[in-house]
N, C-alpha and C positions, 0 to 999 in steps of 0.2 A: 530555505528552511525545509520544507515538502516538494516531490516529486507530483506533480498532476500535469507533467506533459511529457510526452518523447523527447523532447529537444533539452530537457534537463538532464540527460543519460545520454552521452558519449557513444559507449559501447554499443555497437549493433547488434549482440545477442542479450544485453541486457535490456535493451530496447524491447525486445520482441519480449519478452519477460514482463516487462512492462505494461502493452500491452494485454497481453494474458490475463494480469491482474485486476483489471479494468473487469474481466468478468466474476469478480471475486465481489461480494451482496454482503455488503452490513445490514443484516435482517430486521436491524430494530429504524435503520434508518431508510433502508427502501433505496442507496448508492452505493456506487463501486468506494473501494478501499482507497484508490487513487484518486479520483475526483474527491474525496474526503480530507483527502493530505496527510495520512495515514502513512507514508512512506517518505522516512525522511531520507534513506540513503541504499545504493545501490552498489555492489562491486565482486568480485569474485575472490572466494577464499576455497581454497585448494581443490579447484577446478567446476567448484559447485557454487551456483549466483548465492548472495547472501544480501537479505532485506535486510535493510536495518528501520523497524517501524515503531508505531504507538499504537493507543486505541484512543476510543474520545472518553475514555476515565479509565483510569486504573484496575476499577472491580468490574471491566464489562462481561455482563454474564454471556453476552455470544463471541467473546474472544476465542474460544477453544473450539467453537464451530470457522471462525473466520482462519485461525491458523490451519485448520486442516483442510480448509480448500485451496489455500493457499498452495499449500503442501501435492494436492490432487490437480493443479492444474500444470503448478510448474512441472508435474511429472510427466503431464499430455503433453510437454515441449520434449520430452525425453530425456532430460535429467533424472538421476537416481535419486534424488535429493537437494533439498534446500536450506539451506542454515538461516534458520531466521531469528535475529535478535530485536528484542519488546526495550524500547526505551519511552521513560516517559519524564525526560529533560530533549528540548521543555516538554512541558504539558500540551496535548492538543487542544485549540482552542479555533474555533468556526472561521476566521480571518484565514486559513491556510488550506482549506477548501479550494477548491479550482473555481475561478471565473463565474464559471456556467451556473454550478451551485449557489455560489455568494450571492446571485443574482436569484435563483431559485426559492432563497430560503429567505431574502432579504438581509443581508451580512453587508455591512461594510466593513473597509479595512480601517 
């Protein structure tokens, strides 16, 4: 359902993409977007990578901070751009967190 490891992405330059994002900070939560589960899907649409993600609700007031470094990192990979599409089916919900978290926060699945 979420991406929070390399091994769930195929692509080797979507991978390294992947990565990157890992240094992307939900501010309100003090973790990367990827260890969050924030990122349900990866793939490339007309030669530029395309997120397909969430937030952890709907109204988050640092979503437009989170999109624009998003935007500022994949550029440090040398992409002109990133298409990134917000889905919030389903809903993000703490179970789709990476491992390390669930553990961190106390989340069971």
């Amino acid at each position: 359902m979420s991406i929070t490891r390399e091994d769930q992405v195929e692509d080797e330059k979507l991978r390294e993409v992947l990565k990157k994002l890992r240094e992307v900070i939900d501010p309100e939560i003090g973790a990367n977007i990827v260890d969050l589960g924030l990122i349900y899907k990866m793939e490339w649409e007309n030669g530029l990578p395309k997120i397909v993600m969430t937030w952890t609700t709907p109204m988050c007031p640092v979503g437009p901070i989170i999109l624009a470094d998003i935007e500022k990192k994949v550029k440090e990979l040398g992409y002109p751009d990133v298409i990134i599409e917000l889905t919030f089916d389903p809903p993000w919900e703490p179970k789709m967190m990476s491992e390390t978290l669930k553990v961190k926060y106390g989340v069971e699945d």
